[in-house]
Every structure is written in C-alpha cells, then in structure tokens.
C-alpha positions in Angstrom: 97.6 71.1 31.0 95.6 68.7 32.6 92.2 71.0 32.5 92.9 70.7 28.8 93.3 67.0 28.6 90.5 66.2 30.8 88.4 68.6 28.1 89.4 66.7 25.1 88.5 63.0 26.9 85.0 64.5 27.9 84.6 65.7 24.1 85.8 62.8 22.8 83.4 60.8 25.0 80.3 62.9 23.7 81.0 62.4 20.2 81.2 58.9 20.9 78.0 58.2 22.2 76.4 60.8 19.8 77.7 58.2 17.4 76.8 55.5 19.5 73.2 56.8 19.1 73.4 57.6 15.3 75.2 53.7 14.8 72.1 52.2 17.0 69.8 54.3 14.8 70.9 53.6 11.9 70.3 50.0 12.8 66.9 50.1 13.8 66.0 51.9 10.8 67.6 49.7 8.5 65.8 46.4 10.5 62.4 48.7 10.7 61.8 50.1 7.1 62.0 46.6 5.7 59.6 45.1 8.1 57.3 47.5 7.8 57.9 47.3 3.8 57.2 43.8 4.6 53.8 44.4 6.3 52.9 46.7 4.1 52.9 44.5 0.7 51.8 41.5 2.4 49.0 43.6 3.2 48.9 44.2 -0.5 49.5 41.1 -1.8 46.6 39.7 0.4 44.1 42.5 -1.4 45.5 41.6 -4.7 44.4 38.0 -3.6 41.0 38.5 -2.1 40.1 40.3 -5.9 41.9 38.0 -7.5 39.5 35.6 -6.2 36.8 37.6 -6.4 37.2 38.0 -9.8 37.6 34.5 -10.4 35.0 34.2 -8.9 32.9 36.6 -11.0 34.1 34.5 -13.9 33.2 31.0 -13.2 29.5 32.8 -12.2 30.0 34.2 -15.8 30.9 31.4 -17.2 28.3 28.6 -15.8 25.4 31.5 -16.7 26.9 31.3 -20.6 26.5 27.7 -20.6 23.2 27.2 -18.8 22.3 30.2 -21.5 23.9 27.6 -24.5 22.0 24.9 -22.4 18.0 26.4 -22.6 18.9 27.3 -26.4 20.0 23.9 -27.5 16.8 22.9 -25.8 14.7 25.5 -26.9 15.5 24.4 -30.0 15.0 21.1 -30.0 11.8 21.9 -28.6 10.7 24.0 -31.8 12.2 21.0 -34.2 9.7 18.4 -32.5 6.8 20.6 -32.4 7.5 21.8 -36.5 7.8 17.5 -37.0 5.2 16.6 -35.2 2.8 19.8 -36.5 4.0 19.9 -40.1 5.1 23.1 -39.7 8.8 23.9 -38.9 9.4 27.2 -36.9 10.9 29.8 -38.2 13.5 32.7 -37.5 12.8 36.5 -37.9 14.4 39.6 -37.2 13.0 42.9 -35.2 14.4 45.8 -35.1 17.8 46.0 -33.0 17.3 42.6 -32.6 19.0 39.4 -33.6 16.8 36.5 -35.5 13.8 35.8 -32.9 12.3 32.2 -33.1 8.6 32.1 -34.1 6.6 29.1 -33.4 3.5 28.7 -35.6 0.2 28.9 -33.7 -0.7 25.3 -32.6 -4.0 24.2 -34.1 -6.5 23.5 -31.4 -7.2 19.7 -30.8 -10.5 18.6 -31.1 -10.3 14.9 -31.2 -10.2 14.8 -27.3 -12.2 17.0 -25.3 -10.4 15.5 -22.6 -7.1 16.1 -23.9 -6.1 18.7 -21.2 -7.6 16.9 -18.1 -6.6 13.8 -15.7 -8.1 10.7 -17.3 -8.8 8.5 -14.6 -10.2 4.6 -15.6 -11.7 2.3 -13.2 -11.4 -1.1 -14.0 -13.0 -4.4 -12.0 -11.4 -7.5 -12.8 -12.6 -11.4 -12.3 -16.4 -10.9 -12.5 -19.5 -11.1 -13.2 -20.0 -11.6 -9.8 -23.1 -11.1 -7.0 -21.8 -7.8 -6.7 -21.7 -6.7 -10.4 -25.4 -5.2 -10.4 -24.7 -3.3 -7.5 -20.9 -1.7 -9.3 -23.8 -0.9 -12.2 -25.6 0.6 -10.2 -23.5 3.2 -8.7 -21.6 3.8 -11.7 -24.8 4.8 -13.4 -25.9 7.3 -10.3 -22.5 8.9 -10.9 -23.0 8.4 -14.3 -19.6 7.3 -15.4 -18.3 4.5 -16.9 -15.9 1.9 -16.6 -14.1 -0.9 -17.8 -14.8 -4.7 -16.2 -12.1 -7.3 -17.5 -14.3 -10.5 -17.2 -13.9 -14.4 -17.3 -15.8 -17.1 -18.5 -19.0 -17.6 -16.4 -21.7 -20.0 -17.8 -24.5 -19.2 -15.3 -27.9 -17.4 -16.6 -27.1 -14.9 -13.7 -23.5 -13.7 -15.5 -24.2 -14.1 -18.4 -27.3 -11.2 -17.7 -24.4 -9.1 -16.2 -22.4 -9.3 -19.1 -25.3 -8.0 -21.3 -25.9 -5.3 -18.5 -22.1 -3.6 -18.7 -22.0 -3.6 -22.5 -25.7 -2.2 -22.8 -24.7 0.7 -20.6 -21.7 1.6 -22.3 -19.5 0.1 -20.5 -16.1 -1.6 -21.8 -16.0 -5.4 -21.5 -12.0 -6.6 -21.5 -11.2 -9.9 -21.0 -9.2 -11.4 -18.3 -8.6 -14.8 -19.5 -11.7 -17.6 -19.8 -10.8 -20.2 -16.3 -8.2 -17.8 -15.0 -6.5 -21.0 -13.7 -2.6 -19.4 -13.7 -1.5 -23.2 -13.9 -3.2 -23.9 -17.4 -3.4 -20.4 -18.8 0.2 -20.3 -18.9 1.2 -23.4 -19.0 2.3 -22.8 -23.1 2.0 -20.3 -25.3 -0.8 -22.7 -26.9 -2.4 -23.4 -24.0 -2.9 -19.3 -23.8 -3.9 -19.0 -27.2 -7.4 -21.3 -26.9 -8.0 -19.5 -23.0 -7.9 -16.1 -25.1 -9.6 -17.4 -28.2 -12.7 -19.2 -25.1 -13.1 -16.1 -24.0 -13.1 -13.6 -26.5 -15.7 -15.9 -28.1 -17.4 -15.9 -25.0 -17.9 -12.2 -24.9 -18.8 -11.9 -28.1 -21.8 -15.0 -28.0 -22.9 -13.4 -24.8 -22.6 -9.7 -25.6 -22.0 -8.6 -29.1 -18.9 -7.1 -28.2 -15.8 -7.9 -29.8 -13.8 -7.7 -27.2 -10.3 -5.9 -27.9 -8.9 -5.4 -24.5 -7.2 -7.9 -22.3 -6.0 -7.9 -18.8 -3.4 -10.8 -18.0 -4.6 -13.0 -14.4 -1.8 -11.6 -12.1 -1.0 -9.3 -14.5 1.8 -8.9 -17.2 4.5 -8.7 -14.7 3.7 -11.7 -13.1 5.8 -14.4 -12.0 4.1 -17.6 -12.2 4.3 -18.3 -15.9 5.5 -20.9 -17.5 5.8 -19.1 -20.5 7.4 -15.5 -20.8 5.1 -12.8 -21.0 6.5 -10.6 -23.3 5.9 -14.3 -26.0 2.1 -13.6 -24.8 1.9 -10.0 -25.4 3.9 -10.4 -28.8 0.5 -12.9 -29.6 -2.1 -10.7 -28.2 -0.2 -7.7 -30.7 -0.9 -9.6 -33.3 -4.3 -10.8 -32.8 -5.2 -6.5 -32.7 -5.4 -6.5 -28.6 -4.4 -3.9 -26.2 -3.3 -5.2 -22.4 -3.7 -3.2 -19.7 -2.6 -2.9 -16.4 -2.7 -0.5 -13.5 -0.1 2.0 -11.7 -2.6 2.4 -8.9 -4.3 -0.6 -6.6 -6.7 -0.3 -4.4 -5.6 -3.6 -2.3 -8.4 -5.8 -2.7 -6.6 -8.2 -4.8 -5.1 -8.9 -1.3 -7.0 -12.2 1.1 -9.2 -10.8 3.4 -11.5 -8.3 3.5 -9.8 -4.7 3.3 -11.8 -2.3 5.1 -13.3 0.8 3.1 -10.8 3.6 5.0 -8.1 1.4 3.4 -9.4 0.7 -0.1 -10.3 4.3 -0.4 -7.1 5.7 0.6 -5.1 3.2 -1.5 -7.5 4.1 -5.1 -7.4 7.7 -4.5 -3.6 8.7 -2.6 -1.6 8.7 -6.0 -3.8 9.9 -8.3 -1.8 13.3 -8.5 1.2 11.3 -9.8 -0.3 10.6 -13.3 -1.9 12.3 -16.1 -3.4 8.8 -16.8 -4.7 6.6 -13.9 -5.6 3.0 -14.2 -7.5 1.8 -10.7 -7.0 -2.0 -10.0 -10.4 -3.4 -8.5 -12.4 -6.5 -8.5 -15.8 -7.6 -9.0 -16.0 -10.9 -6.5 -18.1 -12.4 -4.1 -15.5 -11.9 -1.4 -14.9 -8.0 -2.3 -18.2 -6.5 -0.3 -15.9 -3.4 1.5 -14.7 -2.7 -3.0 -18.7 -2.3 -3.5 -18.9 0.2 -0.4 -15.9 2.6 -1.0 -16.8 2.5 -4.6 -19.2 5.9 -3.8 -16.1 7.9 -1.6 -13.8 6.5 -4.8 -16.0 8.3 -7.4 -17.0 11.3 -5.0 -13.3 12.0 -4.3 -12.2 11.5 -7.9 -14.8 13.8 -9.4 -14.2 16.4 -6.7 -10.7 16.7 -8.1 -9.9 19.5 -10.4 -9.5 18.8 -14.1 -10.3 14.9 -14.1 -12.4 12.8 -15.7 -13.3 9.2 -14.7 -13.6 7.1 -17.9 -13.7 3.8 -19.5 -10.9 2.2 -21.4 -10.9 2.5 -25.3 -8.6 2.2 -28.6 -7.9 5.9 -27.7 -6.3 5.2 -24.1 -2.6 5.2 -23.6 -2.4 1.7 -22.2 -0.7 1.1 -18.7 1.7 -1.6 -18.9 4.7 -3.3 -16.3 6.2 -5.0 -19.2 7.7 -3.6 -22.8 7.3 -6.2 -25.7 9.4 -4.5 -27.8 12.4 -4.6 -25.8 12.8 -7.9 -25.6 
C-alpha cells in the first residue's frame, strides 16, 4: 500500500514539472514571438522609410529639373521676343513630325556697319596735353599705326598749337578736356563751365578745324571737387550734342610722381579681359616721361591679344561713364 502511494506522488511530481516546462514555455513564446514581430517590422518600417525618402527624394530632383525646364523656356523665349523686336522679324513656331511646335528663329542678317563688331575695342586716350611729349605719343602711335584719342586743353604757344594740327591731321580724335583745367573755376557754376567748354571747343576748332564733339571732365565725371553737380554739367554738354567719356581702366599716371614703366604697363593692360570695350586713362605731360616709354609694351601687348582692336573714340563708341544723367 505504500509502494502504490509512493508511485502516484512520483507520477504526480513528473506531470508537474512536465507542466512546469510547458507553463515556462508557453511564456517565453508568448514574450519571444512579439519581440521578434517587433524586430521584424521595425526592420520594415525602417525600409519603408529609407524609400520613402528616396522617393522623396526622386521627386524634389523631379521637380526642381521641371522648373529649371519652365525656367530656360520663359527665357528662351524672351530671348526670341527681343531678337524678333529688335530685327523686325518675330520668331516663329512650327511643327515636325512627332514633334510639338519647335521655335524657329529667322536667320540674323550679317552686320556690316562695324567690321569690328565681333572684336575687343580697345581706346587709348591721353588727357591734359599738347605737351613736350605729344610728338613723341605721335610718333609711336603712327609706327603701330593706330590711332587714338587725346582730350586736350587750351595751350596758346606756337609749339601746341603745331601739336594740335599734328593729332587731327593723322586721324586722330581731338576731345576736349576743359580750356584752364583749373577745378576751382571750371566748376565753380554751371556758367562758369559753360564759357570753359564754349573757350575750348572754339579753341580746337580755330586751331584745328575740328569740331570737337567729345569731352572729358578734369578729374572726371565722378569727381568730387565740384561745386556744381555733375550730372547739371552732363545734362548741358547733352544738349550742346557732346559725348563724355571716361575710363574703366588707368594706367596710374594721373598719380604724383613718376610711375615706373613695369607699373604703368601692368596697370593699362591687367583688366583688359574684363570688357568688351576698354577706355585707357593716360596723360600727355611734361612730368609723364615713364607714359611715353611703356606706351610701345602697351600697344605690343594689346595687339598681341586675340580679337582686339586698338581704336580712337567716335560718334560710334559706346561711351564709358561713372555717372548716369538720366537717373537723376
């Protein structure tokens, strides 16, 4: 009787850790099918979010190529409405096969007005002579054989006088750049300007036969030592017929002292890439022997450039100016 009791406790025992084990199981199961559920989407959801972001991505590249698209249309046409005004001829749409409309501009008629039209226009320009020197500007100029522009001032003696002759005679352009080019009574009024200009273009014209229709302000048009604003002066000289002019490249010698030839050369020639249309600042003066010298490695250099041509100022050049009369 006890064998059998002692039978049934060891029985009962196994079934109890048999479910023992199935309970703990169970439990493990239930905590590890939800993690790794877990794991598993939050694996998923972070692919879902790498291409959602991707795609996003895709889209704004889309997107910013549809409007830079919209962008070089609008401009494109714009482009083809100011050539048709300016050309008399409007462009116009066709269509080719399997095609939408195609834009045909008419073929542009070739300019022959300026043979220059396609090149560099470089202008040399001397201000505040005749001077000793000028002879010796003449005579380089003419064994380059270009020409130039000279913005002079009122000189009585034989010898400038001569050298006024000598620029207009070989085709160079005479400008004027006021008759005492004392700053204090040029600009004193608007008056006082008016009989300097009308001294000097008189001048010119007694001396050389040139009516003189370019003008050159003393210290320039930007300068700020008038009494009088300069945009009331340049309104004048507009109505008198007469261009200003004045430079976006120096070559320094305005400056006191004697600049060597290294300097002036690299300061006439280090820009001339920048513009289409190059205005040189020099001066013809008794104190600017290094100008006369670097004159030759000027020209040399300028001619060596590729599509440029050194010429003087006319009614044909774009003028250079620091100040803009009609915004006043």
């Amino acid at each position: 009787m006890a064998q059998n009791t002692n039978g049934s406790s060891a029985a009962r025992g196994r079934r109890v850790q048999r479910l023992k084990k199935i309970i703990i199981l169970s439990l493990l199961l239930l905590i590890l099918i939800p993690t790794v559920s877990c794991v598993i989407l939050s694996v998923r959801v972070g692919m879902l979010t790498n291409s959602l972001k991707e795609l996003q991505r895709e889209m704004l590249l889309v997107n910013d190529a549809q409007m830079r698209q919209q962008e070089e249309i609008a401009a494109l046409k714009s482009l083809l409405s100011e050539v048709g005004e300016s050309s008399g001829f409007a462009p116009t749409a066709q269509s080719s096969p399997g095609q939408g409309a195609v834009l045909v501009l008419p073929e542009p008629e070739e300019d022959t007005t300026d043979p220059y039209a396609q090149m560099r226009k470089v202008y040399l320009t001397f201000d505040d002579g005749p001077s000793t020197y000028t002879d010796d500007i003449l005579d380089i100029l003419d064994r380059y054989e270009v020409k130039a522009t000279f913005f002079v001032v009122g000189k009585e003696d034989d010898n400038a006088k001569e050298a006024v002759r000598r620029i207009a005679e070989e085709g160079h352009t005479l400008g004027m750049h006021s008759y005492s080019h004392k700053y204090r009574e040029i600009y004193a009024s608007e008056e006082a300007f008016r009989e300097d200009f009308e001294k000097i273009q008189e001048y010119i014209y007694e001396v050389a036969g040139v009516e003189s229709m370019f003008y050159r302000f003393p210290g320039g048009s930007s300068n700020t030592v008038s009494d009088t604003p300069m945009e009331e002066l340049a309104a004048f000289l507009e109505t008198e017929g007469v261009v200003f002019f004045d430079w976006n490249i120096s070559s320094g010698d305005a400056a006191s002292g004697m600049l060597s030839v290294e300097r002036l050369v690299k300061n006439a020639t280090k820009d001339l890439e920048k513009w289409d249309s190059c205005v040189i600042l020099m001066h013809d003066s008794a104190d600017k022997r290094t100008t006369v010298e670097a004159l030759p490695i000027i020209i040399e250099n300028i001619l060596a450039m590729e599509d440029t041509v050194i010429l003087p100022i006319t009614d044909q050049t774009v003028p250079v100016q620091h100040i803009d009369i009609d915004a006043k």
